[in-house]
C-alpha positions in Angstrom: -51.6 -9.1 -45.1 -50.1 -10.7 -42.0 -50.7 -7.6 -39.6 -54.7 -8.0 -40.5 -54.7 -11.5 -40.6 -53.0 -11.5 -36.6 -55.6 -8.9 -35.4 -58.6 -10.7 -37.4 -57.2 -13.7 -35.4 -57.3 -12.0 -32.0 -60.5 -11.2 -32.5 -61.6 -14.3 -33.8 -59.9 -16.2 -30.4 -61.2 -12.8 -28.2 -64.8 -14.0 -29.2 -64.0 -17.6 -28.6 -62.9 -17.1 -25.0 -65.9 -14.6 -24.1 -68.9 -17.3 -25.5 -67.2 -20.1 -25.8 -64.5 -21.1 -23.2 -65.2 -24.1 -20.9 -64.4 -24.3 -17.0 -60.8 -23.6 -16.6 -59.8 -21.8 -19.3 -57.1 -19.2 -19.1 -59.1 -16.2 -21.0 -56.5 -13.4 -20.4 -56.7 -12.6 -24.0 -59.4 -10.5 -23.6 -57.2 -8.5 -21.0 -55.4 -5.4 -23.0 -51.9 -5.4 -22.5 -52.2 -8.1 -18.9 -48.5 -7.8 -18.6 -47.3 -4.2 -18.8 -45.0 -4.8 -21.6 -46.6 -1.4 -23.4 -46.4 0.4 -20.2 -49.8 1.2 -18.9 -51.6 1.1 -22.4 -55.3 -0.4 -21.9 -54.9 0.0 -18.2 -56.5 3.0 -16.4 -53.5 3.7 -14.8 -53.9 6.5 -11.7 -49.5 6.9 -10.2 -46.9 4.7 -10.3 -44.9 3.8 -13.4 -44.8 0.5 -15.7 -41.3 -1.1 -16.6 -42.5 -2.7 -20.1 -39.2 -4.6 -20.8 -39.5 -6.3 -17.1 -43.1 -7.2 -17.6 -44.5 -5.3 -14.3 -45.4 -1.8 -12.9 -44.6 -0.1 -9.7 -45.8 2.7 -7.5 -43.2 4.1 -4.8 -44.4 6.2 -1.8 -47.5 7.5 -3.4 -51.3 6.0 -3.7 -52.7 4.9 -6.7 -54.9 2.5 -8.4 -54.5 0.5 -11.7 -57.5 -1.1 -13.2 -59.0 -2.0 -16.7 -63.2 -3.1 -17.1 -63.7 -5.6 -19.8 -67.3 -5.6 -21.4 -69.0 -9.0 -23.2 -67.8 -10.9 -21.0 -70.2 -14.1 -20.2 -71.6 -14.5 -17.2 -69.7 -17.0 -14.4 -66.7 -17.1 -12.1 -63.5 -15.3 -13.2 -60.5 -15.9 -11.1 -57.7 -12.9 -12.0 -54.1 -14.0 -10.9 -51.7 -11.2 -10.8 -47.2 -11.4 -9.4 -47.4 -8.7 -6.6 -45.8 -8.0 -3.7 -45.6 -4.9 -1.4 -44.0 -3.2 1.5 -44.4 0.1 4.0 -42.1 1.8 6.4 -39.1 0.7 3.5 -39.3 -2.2 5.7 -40.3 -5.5 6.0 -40.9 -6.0 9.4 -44.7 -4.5 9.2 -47.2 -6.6 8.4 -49.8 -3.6 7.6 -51.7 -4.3 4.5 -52.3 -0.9 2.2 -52.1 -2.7 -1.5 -55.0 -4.8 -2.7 -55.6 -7.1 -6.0 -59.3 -6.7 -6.8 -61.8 -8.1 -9.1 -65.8 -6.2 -8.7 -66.1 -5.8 -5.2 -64.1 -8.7 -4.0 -60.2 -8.1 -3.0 -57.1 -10.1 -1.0 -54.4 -8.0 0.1 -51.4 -7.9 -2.1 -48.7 -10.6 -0.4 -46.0 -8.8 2.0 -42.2 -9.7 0.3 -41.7 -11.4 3.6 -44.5 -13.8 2.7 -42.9 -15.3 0.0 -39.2 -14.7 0.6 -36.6 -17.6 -0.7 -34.6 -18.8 2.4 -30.9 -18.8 1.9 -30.2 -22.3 1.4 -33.2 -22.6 -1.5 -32.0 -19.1 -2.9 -31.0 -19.8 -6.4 -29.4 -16.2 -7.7 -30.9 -14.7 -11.1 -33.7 -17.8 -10.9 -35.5 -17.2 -8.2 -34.0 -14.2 -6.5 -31.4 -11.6 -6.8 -28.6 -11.1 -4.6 -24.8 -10.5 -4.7 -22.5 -9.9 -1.9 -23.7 -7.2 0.8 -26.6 -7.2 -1.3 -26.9 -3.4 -1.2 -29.6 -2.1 -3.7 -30.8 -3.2 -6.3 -30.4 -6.8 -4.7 -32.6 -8.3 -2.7 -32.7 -7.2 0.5 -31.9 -9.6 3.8 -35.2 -10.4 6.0 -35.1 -11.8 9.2 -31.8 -13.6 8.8 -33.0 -16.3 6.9 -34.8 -15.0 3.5 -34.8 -12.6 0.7 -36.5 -10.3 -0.5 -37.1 -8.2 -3.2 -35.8 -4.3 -3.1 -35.7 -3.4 -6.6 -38.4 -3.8 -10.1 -35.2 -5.9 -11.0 -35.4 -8.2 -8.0 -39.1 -8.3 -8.5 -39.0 -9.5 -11.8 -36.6 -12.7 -11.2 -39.4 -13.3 -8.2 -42.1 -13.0 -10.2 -40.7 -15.3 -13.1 -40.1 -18.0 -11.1 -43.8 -17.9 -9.7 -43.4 -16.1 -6.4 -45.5 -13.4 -5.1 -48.8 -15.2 -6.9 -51.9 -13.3 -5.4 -55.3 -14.3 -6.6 -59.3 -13.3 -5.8 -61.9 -14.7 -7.7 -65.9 -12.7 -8.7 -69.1 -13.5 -10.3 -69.7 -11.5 -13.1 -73.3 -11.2 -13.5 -73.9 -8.3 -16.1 -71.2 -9.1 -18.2 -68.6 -6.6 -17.0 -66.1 -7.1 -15.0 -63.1 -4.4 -13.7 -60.1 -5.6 -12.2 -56.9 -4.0 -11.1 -54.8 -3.6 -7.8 -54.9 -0.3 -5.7 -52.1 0.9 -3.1 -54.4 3.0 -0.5 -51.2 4.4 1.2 -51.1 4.5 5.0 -49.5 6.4 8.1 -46.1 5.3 7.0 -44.1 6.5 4.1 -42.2 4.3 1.7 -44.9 1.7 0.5 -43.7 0.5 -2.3 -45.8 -2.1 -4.6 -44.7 -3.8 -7.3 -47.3 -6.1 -10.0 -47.4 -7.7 -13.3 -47.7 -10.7 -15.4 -51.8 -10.8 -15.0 -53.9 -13.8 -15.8 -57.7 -14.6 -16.2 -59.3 -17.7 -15.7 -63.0 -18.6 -16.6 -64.4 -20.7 -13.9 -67.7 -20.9 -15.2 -70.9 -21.5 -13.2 -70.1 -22.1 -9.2 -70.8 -26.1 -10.0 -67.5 -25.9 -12.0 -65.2 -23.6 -9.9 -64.1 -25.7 -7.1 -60.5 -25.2 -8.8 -60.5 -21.7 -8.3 -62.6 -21.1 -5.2 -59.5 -23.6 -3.2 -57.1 -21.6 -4.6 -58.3 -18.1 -3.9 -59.5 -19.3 -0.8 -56.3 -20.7 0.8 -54.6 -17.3 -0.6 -57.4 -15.6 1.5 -56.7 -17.9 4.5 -53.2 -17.1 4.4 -53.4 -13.6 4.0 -55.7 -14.0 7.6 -53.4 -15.9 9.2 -50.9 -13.4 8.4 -52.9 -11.1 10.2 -53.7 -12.8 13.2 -50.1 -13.5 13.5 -49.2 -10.5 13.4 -47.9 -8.5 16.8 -49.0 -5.1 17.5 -47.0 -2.3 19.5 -48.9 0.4 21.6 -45.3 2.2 22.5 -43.7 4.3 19.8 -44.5 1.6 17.4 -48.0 1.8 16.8 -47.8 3.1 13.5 -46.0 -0.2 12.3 -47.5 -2.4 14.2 -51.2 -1.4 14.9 -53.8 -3.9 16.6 -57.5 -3.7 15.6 -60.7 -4.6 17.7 -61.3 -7.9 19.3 -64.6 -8.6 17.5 -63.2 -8.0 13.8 -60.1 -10.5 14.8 -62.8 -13.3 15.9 -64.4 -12.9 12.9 -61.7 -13.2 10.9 -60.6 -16.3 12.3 -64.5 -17.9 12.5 -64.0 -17.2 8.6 -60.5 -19.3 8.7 -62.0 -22.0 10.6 -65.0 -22.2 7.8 -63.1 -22.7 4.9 -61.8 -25.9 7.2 -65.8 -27.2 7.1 -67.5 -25.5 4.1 -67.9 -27.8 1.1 -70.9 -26.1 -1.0 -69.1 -24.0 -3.4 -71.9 -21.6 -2.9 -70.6 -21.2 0.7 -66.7 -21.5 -0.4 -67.8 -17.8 -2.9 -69.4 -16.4 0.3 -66.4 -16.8 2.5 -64.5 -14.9 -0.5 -67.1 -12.0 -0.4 -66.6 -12.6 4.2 -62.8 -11.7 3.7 -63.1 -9.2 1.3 -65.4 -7.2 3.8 -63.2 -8.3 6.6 -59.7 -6.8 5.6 -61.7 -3.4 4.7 -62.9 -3.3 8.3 -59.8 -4.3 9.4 -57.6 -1.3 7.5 -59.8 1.2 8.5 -59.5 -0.1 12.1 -56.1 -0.5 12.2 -56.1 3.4 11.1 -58.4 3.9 13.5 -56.4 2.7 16.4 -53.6 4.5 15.1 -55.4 7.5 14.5 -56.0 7.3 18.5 -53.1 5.8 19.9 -51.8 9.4 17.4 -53.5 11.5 19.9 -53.3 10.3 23.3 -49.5 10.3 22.4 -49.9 14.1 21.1 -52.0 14.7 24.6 -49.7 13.1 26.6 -46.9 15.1 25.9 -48.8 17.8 25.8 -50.0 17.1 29.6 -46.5 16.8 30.8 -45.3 19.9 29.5 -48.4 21.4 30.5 -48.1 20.4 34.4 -44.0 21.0 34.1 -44.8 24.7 33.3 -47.3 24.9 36.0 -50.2 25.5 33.3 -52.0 22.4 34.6 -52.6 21.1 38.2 -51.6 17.7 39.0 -54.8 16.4 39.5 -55.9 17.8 36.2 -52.7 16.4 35.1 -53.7 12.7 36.9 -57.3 12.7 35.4 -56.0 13.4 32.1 -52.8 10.9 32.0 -56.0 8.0 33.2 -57.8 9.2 29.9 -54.3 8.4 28.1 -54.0 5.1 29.8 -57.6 3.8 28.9 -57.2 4.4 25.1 -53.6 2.4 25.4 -55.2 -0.5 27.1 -57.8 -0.3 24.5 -54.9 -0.3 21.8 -53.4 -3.5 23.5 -56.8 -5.3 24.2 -58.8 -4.4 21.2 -62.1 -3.2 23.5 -62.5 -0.2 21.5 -64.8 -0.5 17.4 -63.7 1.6 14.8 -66.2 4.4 15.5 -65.0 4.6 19.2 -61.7 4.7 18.2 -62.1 7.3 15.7 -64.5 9.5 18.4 -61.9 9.4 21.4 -61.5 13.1 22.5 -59.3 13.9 25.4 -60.9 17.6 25.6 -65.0 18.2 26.4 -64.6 21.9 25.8 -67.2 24.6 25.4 -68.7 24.4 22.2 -70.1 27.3 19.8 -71.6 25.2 16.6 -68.2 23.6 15.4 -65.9 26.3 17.3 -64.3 25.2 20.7 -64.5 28.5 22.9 -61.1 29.1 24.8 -61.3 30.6 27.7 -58.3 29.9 30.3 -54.9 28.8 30.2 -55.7 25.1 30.4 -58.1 25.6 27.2 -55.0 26.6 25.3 -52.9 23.5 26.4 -55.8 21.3 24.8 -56.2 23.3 21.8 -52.5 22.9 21.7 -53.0 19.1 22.0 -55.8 18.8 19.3 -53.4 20.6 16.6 -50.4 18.6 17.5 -52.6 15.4 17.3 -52.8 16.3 13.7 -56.8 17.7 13.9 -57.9 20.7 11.8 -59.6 23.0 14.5 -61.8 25.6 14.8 -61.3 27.8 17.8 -62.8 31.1 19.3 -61.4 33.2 22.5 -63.9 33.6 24.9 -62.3 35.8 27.2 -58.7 37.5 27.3 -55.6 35.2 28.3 -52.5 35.3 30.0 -50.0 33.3 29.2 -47.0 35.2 30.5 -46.6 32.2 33.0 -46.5 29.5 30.3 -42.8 30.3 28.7 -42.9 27.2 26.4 -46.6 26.8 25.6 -47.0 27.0 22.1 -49.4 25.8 19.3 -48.1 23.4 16.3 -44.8 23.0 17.8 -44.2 20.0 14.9 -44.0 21.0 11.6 -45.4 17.6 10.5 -48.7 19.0 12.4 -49.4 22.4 11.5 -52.6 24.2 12.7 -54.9 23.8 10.2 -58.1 25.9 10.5 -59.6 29.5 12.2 -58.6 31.4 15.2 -60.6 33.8 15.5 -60.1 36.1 18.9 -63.2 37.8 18.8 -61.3 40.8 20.2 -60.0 39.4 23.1 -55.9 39.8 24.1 -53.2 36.7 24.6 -50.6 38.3 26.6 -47.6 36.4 25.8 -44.5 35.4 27.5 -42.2 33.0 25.3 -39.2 31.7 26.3 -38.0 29.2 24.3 -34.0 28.3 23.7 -34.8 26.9 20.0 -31.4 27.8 17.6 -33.0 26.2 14.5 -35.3 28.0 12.0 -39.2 28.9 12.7 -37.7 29.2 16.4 -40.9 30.3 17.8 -44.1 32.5 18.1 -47.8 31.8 19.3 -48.5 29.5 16.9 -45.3 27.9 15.2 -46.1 26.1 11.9 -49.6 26.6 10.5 -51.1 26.6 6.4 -54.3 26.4 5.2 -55.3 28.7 8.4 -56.8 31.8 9.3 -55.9 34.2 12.0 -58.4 37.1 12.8 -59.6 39.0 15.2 -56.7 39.1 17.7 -54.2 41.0 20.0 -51.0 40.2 21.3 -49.4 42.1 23.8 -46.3 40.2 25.9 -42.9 39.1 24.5 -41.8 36.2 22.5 -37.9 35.5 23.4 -36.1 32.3 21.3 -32.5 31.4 19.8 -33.3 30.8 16.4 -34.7 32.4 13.4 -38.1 33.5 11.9 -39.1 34.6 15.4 -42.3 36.7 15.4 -45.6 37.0 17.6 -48.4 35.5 15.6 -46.7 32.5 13.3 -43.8 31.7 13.2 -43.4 30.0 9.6 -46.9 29.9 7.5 -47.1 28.0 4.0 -49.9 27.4 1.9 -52.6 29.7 2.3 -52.6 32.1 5.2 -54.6 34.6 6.0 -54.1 37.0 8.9 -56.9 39.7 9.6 -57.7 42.2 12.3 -54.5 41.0 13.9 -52.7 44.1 16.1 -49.8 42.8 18.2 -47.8 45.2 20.3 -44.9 42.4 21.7 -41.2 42.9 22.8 -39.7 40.4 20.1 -35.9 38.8 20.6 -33.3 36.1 19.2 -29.7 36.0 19.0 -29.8 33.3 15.8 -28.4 33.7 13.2 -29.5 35.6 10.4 -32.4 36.5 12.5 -35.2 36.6 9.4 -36.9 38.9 12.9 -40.3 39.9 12.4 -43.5 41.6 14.2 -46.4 39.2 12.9 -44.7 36.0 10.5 -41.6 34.9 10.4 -41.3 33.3 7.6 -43.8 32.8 4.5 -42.8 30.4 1.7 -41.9 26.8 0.5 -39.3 25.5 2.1 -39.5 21.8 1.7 -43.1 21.8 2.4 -44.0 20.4 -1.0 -46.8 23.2 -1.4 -47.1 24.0 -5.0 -47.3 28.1 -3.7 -47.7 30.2 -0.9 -50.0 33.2 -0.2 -49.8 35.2 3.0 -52.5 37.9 3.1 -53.0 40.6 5.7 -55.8 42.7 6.3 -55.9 45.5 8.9 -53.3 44.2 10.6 -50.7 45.9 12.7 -47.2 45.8 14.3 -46.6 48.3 17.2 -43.7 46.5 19.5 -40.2 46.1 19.1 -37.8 43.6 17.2 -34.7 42.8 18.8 -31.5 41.4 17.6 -28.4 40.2 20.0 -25.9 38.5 16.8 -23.9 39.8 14.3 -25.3 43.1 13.3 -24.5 42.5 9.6 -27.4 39.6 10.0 -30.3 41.7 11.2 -33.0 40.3 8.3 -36.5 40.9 9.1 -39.8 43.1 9.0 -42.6 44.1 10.8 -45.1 42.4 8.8 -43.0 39.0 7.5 -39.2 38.4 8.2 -38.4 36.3 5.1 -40.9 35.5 2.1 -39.3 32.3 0.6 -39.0 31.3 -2.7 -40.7 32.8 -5.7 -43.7 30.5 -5.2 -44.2 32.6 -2.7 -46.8 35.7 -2.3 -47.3 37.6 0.5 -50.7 40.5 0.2 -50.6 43.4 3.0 
């Protein structure tokens, strides 16, 4: 019948293109399903969704990679084409590559919509962009005041069909396999958004025959580079967005442009392909890198200032430390620092028990402060007892975004408190304000813990995910005038509450309450408890 006769036939031209194909050949026939128009069928599809009657997929503020490995294949160069642009920070100002197009080992960075935008007076609307007046979503967005640019799988597909956004990378296949696919790694931003579609496979054949395709894929390579070395990089409040990387990755990549000028061997041109492929791996993770640190001498350096403002640090602890902050910004701006030393900067050289930091003043407790708020999961024991009656603000995890993340373990010792914060919001305040996935143990409090808000309490003041306090006495003079209160001795608040975390268990072991709660407002408001003053939502478990 007809139906067997097509398949027969697409097996028949399948085998022809595997054995039989001469030097550049489109072969995307032995792709399954290359352009998304049965939604991720024959793709191993890992996030993101596929818009089958627009011929292209999508992934929107999440990670995810999107591949398919095709067997019997013969042996040569293979060049894969794919439409794909992407975006982070819902902006396109960035030029921070987190999306990839790859084929083996070998990748290019997905193009940036700002790469390929159509300037206004080339824009031609519904042929090769989308727009309408004020262009408010889903038209293409405005960049720079001269282009467009795709905001919408609508926009992306009028792009795409008139052949912009055209990404390539080209492999040897040696073994007769070959996977392909495009991966969004996600970044420090949120928003990326990636769109791709309308795949394409060309046989190249032996590297004799593939000057074609090596030109091609390497001027996309080159101007994915320049892009890069182009690009300007922030150390203010911008670093995320704008990160730099280290000065001996960016010569490289530019001795690799100036190569492709001079190299004529098409043994030489593939080796520049597998050069940038390595180079813009090195290159993300140093850009994270420098953002991880630039991260954490910001954290610090807040820290530090509250810290000497409180009278918790002298100023010429406060002077040695800021020079510390300083060095790993110049480093930011001048690129001095690899990836390993960016990734190993420490602003505290504490005392050390295996992996535990020992605490055992005042000043250790500002840098433990400064290591949580820097985003770092830390383990910490007391060494001594601690009073902190004099530091009225100094708390740990003041940022939800940074909970602490890891064991406290007091060993017995006392923190005598002496809060005094004027939060009027919710998780208002306690000795350590936002942690999950933590443990508490082995600790007294003794002191008071005075704040505005809700969910005020001694030991957390709002814990999610998996909690566990133990051994935990606390004897403190508790007070707020917010609100509904939600007062308590130990937690303020257990639960989800926009946290995302798919439950919440609180446990207590052995763990007491012996001070006093006290509530100013309205006395119709006064929620609370000794152990937890609210449990959230019924995700929500607490164990005592």
């Amino acid at each position: 019948d007809v139906r067997s006769t097509a398949v027969t036939t697409e097996a028949l031209n399948k085998k022809v293109a595997a054995n039989d194909a001469p030097a550049g050949s489109d072969v995307t026939i032995l792709m399954t399903n290359p352009t998304f128009t049965e939604g991720f069928e024959g793709w191993d599809a890992q996030g993101g969704s596929a818009v089958s009657d627009l011929s292209l997929a999508e992934c929107w503020n999440a990670t995810g990679e999107w591949s398919q490995t095709l067997t019997g294949l013969r042996n040569g160069f293979y060049e894969v084409q794919m439409n794909a642009g992407y975006r982070t920070n819902d902006s396109d100002e960035p030029t921070f590559y987190n999306a990839y197009l790859f084929a083996g080992e070998n990748q290019v960075p997905v193009m940036l919509y700002k790469e390929d935008g159509v300037l206004f007076d080339a824009a031609e609307n519904e042929v090769n962009c989308y727009i309408n007046e004020g262009n408010a979503w889903p038209y293409d967005r405005v960049f720079n005041e001269e282009m467009y640019c795709p905001s919408s799988t609508t926009g992306a597909n009028v792009a795409f069909t008139a052949g912009r956004y055209l990404n390539r990378i080209l492999v040897e296949v040696k073994d007769g396999s070959l996977t392909l696919g495009v991966r969004s790694l996600g970044g420090p931003l949120a928003k990326d958004w990636v769109t791709f579609g309308r795949t394409k496979l060309i046989y190249w054949g032996e590297a004799a025959e593939a000057t074609d395709g090596l030109d091609a894929v390497l001027a996309g390579q080159v101007a994915r580079a320049n892009t890069i070395l182009n690009a300007p990089f922030d150390s203010g409040e911008n670093y995320k967005i704008y990160p730099n990387f280290s000065q001996e990755l960016r010569d490289q990549l530019a001795a690799a442009v100036a190569a492709v000028e001079t190299t004529t061997e098409n043994e030489a041109k593939y080796k520049l392909v597998e050069t940038f492929a390595g180079l813009y791996t090195a290159i993300r993770d140093c850009q994270n890198a420098y953002i991880h640190m630039a991260s954490e001498a910001d954290a610090f350096d807040a820290i530090f200032a509250d810290a000497l403002n409180a009278g918790t640090m002298t100023f010429e602890e406060y002077q040695a430390n800021e020079a510390k902050v300083a060095a790993v910004f110049d480093a930011f701006e001048n690129g001095t620092y690899s990836t390993e030393e960016a990734l190993n900067v420490k602003f505290y050289e504490g005392e050390m028990d295996g992996e535990y930091y020992v605490l055992k003043t005042t000043y250790d407790i500002v840098m433990f402060a400064g290591m949580v708020n820097a985003g770092k999961t830390v383990k910490v024991k007391l060494g001594a007892d601690i009073d902190l009656s004099d530091a009225p603000t100094l708390m740990v995890a003041t940022n939800q975004s940074a909970p602490f993340q890891g064991e406290f373990d007091g060993q017995g010792h006392t923190i005598n408190l002496g809060i005094n914060v004027p939060n009027t919001g919710n998780y208002s305040g306690a000795f350590i304000r936002f942690a999950t996935k933590a443990t508490v143990k082995n600790l007294n409090l003794t002191g008071s813990v005075t704040t505005a808000g809700k969910h005020c309490a001694s030991v957390i003041s709002y814990a999610w995910g998996n909690v566990t306090v133990e051994n935990v006495t606390s004897c403190t003079d508790n007070y707020t005038n917010g609100g509904d209160a939600c007062l308590a001795g130990l937690v303020g608040m257990a639960g989800e509450n926009g946290t995302g975390a798919a439950e919440t268990n609180v446990t207590f072991r052995n763990c007491g309450f012996t001070g006093s709660m006290n509530h100013t407002g309205n006395p119709g408001d006064n929620h609370g408890g000794c152990f937890i003053g609210w449990k959230g939502n019924n995700k929500s478990t607490v164990f005592i």
